[in-house]
Every structure is written in structure tokens, then in C-alpha cells.
C-alpha positions as a printed Julia matrix, in Angstrom:
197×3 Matrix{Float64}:
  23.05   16.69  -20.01
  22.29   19.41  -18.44
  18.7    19.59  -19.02
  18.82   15.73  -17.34
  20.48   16.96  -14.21
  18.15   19.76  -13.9
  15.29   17.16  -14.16
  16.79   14.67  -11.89
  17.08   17.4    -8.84
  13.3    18.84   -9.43
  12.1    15.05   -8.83
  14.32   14.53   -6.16
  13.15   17.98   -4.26
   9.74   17.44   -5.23
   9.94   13.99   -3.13
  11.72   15.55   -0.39
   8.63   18.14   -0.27
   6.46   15.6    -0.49
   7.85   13.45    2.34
   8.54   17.09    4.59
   5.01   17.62    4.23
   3.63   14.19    4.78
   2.02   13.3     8.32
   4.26   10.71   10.24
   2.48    7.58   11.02
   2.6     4.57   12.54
   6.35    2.58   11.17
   7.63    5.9     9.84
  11.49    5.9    10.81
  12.1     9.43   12.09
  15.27   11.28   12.76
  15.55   13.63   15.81
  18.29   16.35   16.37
  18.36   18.25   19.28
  20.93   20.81   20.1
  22.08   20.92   24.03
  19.62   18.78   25.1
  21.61   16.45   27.07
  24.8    18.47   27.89
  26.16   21.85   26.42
  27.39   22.06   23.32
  26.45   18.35   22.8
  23.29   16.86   20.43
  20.86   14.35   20.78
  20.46   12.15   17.71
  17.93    9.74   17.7
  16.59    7.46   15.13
  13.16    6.59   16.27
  10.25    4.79   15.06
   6.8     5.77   15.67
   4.9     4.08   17.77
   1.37    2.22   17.11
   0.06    4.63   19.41
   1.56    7.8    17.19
   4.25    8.03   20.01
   8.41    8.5    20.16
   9.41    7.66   23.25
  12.5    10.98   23.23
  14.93   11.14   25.99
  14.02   13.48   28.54
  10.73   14.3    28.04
   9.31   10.74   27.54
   6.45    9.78   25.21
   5.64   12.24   22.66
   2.74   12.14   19.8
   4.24   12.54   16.71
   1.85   10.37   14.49
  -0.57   12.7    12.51
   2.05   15.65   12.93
   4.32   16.5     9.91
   8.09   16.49   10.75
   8.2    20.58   10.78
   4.67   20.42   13.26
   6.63   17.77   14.78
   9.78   19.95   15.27
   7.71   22.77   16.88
   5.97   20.27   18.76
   9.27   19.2    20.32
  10.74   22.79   20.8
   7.3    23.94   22.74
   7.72   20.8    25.27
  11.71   21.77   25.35
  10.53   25.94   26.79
   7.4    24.63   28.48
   8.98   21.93   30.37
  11.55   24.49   31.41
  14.28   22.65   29.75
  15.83   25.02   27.71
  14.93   28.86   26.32
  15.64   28.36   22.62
  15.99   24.71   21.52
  17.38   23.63   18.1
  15.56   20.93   17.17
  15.63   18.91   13.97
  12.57   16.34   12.65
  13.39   14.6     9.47
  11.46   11.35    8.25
  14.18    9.13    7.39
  11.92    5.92    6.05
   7.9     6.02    5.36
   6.52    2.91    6.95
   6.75   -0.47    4.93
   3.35   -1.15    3.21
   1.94   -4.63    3.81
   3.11   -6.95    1.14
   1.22   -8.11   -1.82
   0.19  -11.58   -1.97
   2.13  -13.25   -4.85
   0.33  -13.77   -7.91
  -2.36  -11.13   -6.46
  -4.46   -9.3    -8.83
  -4.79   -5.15   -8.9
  -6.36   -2.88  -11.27
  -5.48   -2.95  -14.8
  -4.22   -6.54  -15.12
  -6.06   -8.81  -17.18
  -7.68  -12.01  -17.41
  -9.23  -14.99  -19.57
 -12.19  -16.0   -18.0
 -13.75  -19.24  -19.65
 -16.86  -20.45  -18.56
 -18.23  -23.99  -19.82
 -21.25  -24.09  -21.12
 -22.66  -20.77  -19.91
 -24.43  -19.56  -22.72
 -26.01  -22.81  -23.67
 -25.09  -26.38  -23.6
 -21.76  -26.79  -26.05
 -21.68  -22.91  -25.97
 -18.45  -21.63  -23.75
 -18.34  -17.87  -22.8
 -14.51  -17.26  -23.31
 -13.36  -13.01  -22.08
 -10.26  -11.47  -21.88
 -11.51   -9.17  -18.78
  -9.32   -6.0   -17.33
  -8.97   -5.19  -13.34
 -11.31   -2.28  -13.25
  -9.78    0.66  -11.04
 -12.62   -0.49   -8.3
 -10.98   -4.02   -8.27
 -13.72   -5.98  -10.07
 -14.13   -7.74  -13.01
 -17.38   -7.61  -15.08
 -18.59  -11.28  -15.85
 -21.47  -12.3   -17.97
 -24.73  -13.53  -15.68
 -22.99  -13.13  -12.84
 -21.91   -8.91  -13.15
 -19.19   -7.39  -11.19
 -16.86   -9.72   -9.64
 -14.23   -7.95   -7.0
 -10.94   -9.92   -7.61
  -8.23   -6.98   -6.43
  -6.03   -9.03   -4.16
  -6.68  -11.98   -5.34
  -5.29  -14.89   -7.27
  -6.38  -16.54  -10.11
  -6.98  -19.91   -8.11
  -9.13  -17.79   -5.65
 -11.7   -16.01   -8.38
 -12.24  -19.17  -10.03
 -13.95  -20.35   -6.6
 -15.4   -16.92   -6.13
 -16.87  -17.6    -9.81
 -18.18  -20.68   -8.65
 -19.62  -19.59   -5.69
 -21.86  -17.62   -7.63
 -22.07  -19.43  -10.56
 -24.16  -22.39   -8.37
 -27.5   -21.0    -8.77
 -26.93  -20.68  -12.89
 -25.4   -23.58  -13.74
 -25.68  -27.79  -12.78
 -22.17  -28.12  -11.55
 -19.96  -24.88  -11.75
 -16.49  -26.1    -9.94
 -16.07  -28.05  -13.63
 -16.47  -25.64  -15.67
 -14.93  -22.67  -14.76
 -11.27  -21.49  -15.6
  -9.45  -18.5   -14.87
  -5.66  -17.36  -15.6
  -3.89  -14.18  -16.15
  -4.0   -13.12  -19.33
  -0.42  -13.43  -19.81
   0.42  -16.94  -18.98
  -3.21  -18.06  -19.86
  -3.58  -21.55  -20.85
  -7.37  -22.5   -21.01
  -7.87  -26.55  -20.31
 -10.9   -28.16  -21.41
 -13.2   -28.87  -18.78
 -12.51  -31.8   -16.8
 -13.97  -35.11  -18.49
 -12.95  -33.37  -21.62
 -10.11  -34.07  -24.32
């Protein structure tokens, strides 16, 4: 149990480290501390969040670039505006990042490297001759496809390759949008073309 514990607080400093080290950027939800900033013997305590411009907007001293800075550059950043603005001799300042910025979500469904694929193609190798692939994401986000080569398909759905297949499928075969299926490998369910039993 011990061993666990001792496990569980090395990840959990190495993420602190790891976010103390980080550049704040744009979204990042920052805490500010500042000791007799406002009044003596009383703190500021902000929770801020930076700016799309890299700013905090900190009372007192106004707009402030904290984007690019990490939250101990960011902390001497602050104390250097505190003594050169003449506001105070030695300020105690604090910088923490409280939240990173929330990413962008994923489109549902969207594909990313690693997942796989059955890609069935009517008729591609010759007439009555179906090219049928189980095909993994590659790291670069494509897909490698037979006559056609690398397809990218990171962010994408299934519904949205097949017409990327298509698209360049047009100059190989007669009429492409029939004849080409695509599904994740794990729910994959390949129909016959259409016109087909």
C-alpha cells in the first residue's frame, strides 16, 4: 500500500511540475495572490482568465501579458511592475494555473490515429472483384488505400471519407458514390452495393 501511495504522489507532483512549468495561454484559468496590494495586511485574490491577447486585466496595474510566460516568470513579472510602478518595495506575489484552457471538442464519431477501418470498394480490382481492408489511422492521420494511396481521414467520420474516397475514386472507376463503403472497424457492417442483394 505503501508502494501505491508513494506512486500516486510522484504522478501527482510530476503534473504539478508539469503544469508550474507550462507557458499560460490563451483560456488558461490563473490564480493571482498578492500580499498588501490593496490595503495593509490585506491580499488580492484573483481568479483570472487569460486573455486572447495573452493579457490579465489585474487590479491596479491594468493589463498585463501573461500568455507565453510560465506562472513563476509570471510571478516575477508581476512583482517587477509592483517595485517599478512604485507600488510597493517587496511584493508577495503568488501565480498558480488553476485550469489549462479547454481544448476544442472532437467531432463525434471523428477518426484519430490508431483507430481502424473496413474500407470496401466495389469492383476496384476488376469487374466482380471487391477490394475489402481493414485499414489503421496512421499517426499522420491517413489511411493507405489501394489506387488511390494515402487518404488523410484524422477528424473525420466515416460518412465523410467515404465521399473523400469518392472524390478521388472518379477518375478510376464508372460511378464511385455506389460502390464505396466505409465503417469503423468495430461496428462495421459492409452492405452490398446499392442495386445489389
Amino acid at each position: 500500500m505503501r508502494h501505491v501511495t508513494a506512486a500516486i504522489v510522484l504522478l501527482v507532483s510530476a503534473a504539478v511540475s508539469l503544469a508550474k512549468d507550462a507557458p499560460l495561454a490563451q483560456g488558461d484559468l490563473v490564480a493571482i495572490n498578492v500580499h498588501e496590494l490593496l490595503a495593509p495586511d490585506g491580499e488580492l485574490s484573483e481568479t483570472r482568465q487569460v486573455a486572447p491577447d495573452g493579457t490579465i486585466r489585474v487590479p491596479m496595474l491594468g493589463p498585463l501579458k501573461f500568455g507565453g510566460l510560465t506562472p513563476d516568470e509570471a510571478r516575477d513579472m508581476l512583482k517587477k511592475t509592483m517595485v517599478d510602478g512604485k507600488i510597493t518595495a517587496r511584493p508577495q506575489v503568488r501565480v498558480a494555473l488553476l485550469a489549462p484552457a479547454a481544448k476544442a471538442p472532437e467531432k463525434p464519431g471523428a477518426l484519430k490515429a490508431g483507430d481502424q477501418l473496413v474500407v470496401r470498394i466495389f469492383e476496384l480490382v476488376k469487374p466482380g472483384e471487391d477490394y475489402v481492408g481493414t485499414l489503421t489511422v496512421s499517426p499522420a492521420g491517413e489511411i493507405d488505400v489501394p489506387s488511390i494511396g494515402g487518404v488523410k481521414v484524422a477528424g473525420q467520420r466515416a460518412d465523410e471519407i467515404e465521399k473523400t474516397l469518392i472524390a478521388r475514386l472518379a477518375g478510376v472507376l464508372a460511378t464511385p458514390e455506389k460502390l464505396v463503403r466505409v465503417d469503423r472497424a468495430a461496428n462495421a457492417k459492409v452492405p452490398a452495393p446499392d442495386g445489389a442483394d
